[in-house]
Every structure is written in C-alpha cells, then in structure tokens.
C-alpha positions in Angstrom: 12.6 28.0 21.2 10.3 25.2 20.6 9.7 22.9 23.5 9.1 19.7 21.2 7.8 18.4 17.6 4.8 16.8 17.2 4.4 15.3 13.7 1.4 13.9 11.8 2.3 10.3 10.2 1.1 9.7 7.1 2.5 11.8 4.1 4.7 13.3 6.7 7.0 10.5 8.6 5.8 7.5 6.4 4.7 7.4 2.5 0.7 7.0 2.0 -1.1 4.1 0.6 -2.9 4.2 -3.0 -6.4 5.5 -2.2 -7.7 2.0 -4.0 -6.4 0.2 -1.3 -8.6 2.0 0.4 -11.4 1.3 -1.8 -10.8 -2.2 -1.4 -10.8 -1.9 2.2 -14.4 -0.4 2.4 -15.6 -3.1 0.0 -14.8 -5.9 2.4 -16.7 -3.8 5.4 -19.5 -4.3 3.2 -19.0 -7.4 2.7 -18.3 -8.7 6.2 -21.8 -6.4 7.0 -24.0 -8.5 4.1 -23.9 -5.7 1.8 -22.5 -7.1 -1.5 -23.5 -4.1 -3.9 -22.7 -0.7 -2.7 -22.3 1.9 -4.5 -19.1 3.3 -5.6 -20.1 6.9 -4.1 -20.6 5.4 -0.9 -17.5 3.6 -1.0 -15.7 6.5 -2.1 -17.7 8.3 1.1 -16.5 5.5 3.3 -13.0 5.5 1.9 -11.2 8.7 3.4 -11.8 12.0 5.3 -15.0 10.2 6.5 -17.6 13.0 9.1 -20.2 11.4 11.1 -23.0 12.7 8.7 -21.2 10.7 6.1 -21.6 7.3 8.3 -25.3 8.0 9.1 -26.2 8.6 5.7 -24.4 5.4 4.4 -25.3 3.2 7.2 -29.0 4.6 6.5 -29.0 3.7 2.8 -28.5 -0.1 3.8 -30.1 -0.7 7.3 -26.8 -1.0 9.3 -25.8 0.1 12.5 -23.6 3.9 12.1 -21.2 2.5 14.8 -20.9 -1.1 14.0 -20.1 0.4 9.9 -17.4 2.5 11.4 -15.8 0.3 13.6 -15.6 -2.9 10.9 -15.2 0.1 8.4 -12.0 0.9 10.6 -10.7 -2.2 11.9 -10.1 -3.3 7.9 -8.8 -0.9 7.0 -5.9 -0.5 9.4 -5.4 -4.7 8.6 -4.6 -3.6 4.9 -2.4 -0.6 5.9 -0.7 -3.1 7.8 -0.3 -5.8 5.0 1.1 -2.6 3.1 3.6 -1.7 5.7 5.2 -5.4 6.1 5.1 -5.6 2.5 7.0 -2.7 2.2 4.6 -1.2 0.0 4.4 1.9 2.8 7.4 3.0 4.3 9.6 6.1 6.2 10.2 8.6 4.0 13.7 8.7 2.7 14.8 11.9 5.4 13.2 10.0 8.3 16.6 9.5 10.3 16.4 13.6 10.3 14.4 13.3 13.1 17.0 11.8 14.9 18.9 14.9 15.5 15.6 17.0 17.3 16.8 17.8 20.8 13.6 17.5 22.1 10.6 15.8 22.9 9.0 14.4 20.0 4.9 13.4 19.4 3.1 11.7 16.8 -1.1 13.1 16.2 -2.5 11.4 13.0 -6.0 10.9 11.9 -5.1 7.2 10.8 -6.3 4.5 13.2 -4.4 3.5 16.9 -3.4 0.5 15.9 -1.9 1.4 12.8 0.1 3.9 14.1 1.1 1.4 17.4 1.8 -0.9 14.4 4.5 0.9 12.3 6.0 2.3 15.3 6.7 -1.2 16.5 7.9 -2.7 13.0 10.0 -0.1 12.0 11.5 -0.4 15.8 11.0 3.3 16.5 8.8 3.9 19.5 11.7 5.0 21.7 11.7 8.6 19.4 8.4 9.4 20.5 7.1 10.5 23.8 3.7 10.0 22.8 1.7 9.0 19.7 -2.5 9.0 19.0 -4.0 7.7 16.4 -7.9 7.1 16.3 -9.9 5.0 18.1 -12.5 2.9 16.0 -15.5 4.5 17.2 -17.2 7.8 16.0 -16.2 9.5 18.6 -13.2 9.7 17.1 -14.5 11.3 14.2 -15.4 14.3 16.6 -12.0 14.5 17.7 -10.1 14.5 14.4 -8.1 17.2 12.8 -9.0 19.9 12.6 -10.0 19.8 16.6 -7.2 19.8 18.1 -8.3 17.2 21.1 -5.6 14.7 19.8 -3.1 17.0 20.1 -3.8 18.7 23.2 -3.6 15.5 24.5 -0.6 14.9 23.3 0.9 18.1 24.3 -0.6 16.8 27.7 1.5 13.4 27.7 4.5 15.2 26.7 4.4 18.1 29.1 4.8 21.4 26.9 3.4 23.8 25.9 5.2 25.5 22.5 5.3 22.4 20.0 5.6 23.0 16.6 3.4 21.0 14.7 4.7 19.3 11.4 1.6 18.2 9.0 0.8 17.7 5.2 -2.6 19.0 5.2 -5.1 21.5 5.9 -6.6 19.5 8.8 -3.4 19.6 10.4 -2.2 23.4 10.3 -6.2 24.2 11.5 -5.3 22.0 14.3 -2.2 23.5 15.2 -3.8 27.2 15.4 -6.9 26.1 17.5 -4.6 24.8 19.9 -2.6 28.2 20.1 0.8 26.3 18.5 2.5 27.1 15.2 2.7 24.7 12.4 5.3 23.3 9.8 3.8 22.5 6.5 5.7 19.8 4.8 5.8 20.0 1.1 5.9 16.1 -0.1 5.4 15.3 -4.1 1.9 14.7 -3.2 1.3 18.3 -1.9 3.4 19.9 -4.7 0.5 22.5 -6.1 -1.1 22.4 -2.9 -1.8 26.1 -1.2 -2.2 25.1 2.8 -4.9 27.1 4.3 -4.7 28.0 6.9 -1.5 29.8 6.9 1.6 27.5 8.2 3.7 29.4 10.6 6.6 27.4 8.6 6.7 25.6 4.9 9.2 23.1 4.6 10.3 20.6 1.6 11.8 17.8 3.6 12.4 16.8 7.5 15.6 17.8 6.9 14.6 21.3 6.8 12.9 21.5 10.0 16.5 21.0 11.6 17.1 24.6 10.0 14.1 26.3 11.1 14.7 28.5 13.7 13.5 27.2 17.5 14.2 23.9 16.7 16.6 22.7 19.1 19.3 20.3 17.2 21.9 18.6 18.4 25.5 18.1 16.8 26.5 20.2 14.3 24.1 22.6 12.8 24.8 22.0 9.1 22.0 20.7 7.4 22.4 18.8 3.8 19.4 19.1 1.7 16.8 16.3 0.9 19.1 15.2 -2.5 22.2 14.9 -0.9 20.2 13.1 2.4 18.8 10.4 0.1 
C-alpha cells in the first residue's frame, strides 16, 4: 500500500503553456538585462530544461552575471505563467477532482518555479489537498536540485512523513527521480506524451488521474468504481 502520492504539476495536474510564451518570456529577461538582440538559440537555451552550463555559456556570450540571468530569467517567466493561469489560458486538467478521492497524503515536486506553483494552488483554491508542494527557487542552485535528483522530492517525502509514495510525472526527469529516491513512479500518458516511450521504466503507465484510483496500493475512498477519463469529462 502506498503511503501517499506525490504529483509533478505541469502536464500532470494542470495543462502546459505554449513553449512561445516561453520564448517571449526569455526575450524580456534580455531586455530588462540591456541585451536587445539575442539570438534565437540562446533564447531557445534559456527557454526550457535549462543546466547550469547552459546559463554560463549564455550569460558568457553577453557579459552578464550567470545568477542575476537566471534569477530575472526566472522571476518572468513565472509572471507570464501567471498571466496564463488567470487568463484561463492554463488550467486543471479535466480529471483533476480524481484526486479528491486519494486516501492519503498528497505532495506536489515540479521543476516549475515556487511561486508559480504557490500561485495556482492559491487561485484555483486547492492548497488544502496537498501536504506539501516545491517548486524551484530562482537561483541556480535550483538547477542542481531539479529532476532528475531527487532532492525536491526527498524533501517532500520529508514534509509529509513517508516513506513509499508513488510518484505521478509526465516525463523522463520525473520517473529518474522517483527511482533515485528508492520510490515507484506513475507515468501519466497526456496527448502531449502520446508517442512518448518514458525511460526509465515507470513502475505504473496511466492515461488519466482517474486511473491511478485503480492502480493497486492506492488507497481510495468511497466506492471503488472508477469511470474512465470520457465518461469523467
């Protein structure tokens, strides 16, 4: 029996944002740091799944500061996630209320920022699911302690006080997470994953939240039927 669920966010519990808002996102970094003309690669590098060679180098090619292009780099880009979320323009998946019905402790680890995960949790009025949530702080430390470490979610498993979580993630990151910190993992097949072939191995694959009420170990309460995602939406 699993002892809680621990969840990645985005592409998991809420939709994810078009990469170009992304873009745009890194643009005004630039901006806001004098640089008026960078180029697209390093804006692409800037954009997404960003290491800490990938902020020296950039912050290199123009003079700047590594931490002070992270941290502005950061701090926009959660602004314009949250512009999206209040917009409507990212939002819970349509099988969010699923988790609802886990009868246990429940944890949030995502490689998006703190404050944008503090952020949706407090507009869509749903902090009281989770025991715990982490998110990044803007600094490059943070970058260290991404997924796939599994420092975030140690540290969650910490706050929460267990020790068998399952781990429910849409991406590679995530299920390499789960398996350095000794815990099996739920792979969570969204539209945007649909020819994707996880690696590592998930313990689990799912299609929906609804399914995880079905896998076995997950502690449920009520009754035990489970509708699938169509008939949930």
């Amino acid at each position: 029996m699993y002892d809680s669920v621990i969840f990645d966010h985005d592409g998991v519990l809420t939709t994810l944002v078009d990469i170009s808002l992304l873009h745009d996102a890194t643009r005004t970094a630039f901006e806001e740091l004098g640089v008026s003309d960078p180029t697209s690669d390093h804006v692409e590098t800037m954009a997404i799944h960003v290491s800490p060679d990938d902020v020296h180098t950039v912050a290199g090619a123009y003079d700047l500061d590594p931490e002070t292009l992270f941290r502005t780099r950061d701090e926009i880009a959660s602004s314009y996630q949250i512009d999206a979320i209040t917009a409507g323009r990212k939002a819970p998946y349509d099988d969010f209320d699923a988790i609802r019905r886990i009868d246990a402790p429940m944890g949030i680890v995502s490689s998006n920022q703190q404050a944008t995960i503090d952020f949706v949790l407090d507009h869509l009025n749903v902090g009281d699911l989770f025991g715990t949530a982490y998110g990044r702080e803007p600094s490059m430390t943070s970058l260290h302690r991404k997924k796939p470490e599994p420092y975030y979610l140690e540290q969650a498993m910490s706050d929460l006080g267990v020790e068998s979580p399952l781990f429910v993630g849409d991406s590679d990151s995530d299920i390499a997470a789960a398996e350095a910190a000794g815990v099996d993992s739920a792979f969570i097949r969204r539209d945007h994953r649909a020819d994707h072939t996880p690696s590592p191995d998930p313990t689990h694959e799912v299609a929906g939240l609804n399914d995880l009420l079905a896998l076995d170990g997950v502690p449920v309460t009520g009754d035990a039927t489970i509708v699938d995602d169509e008939e949930a939406r």
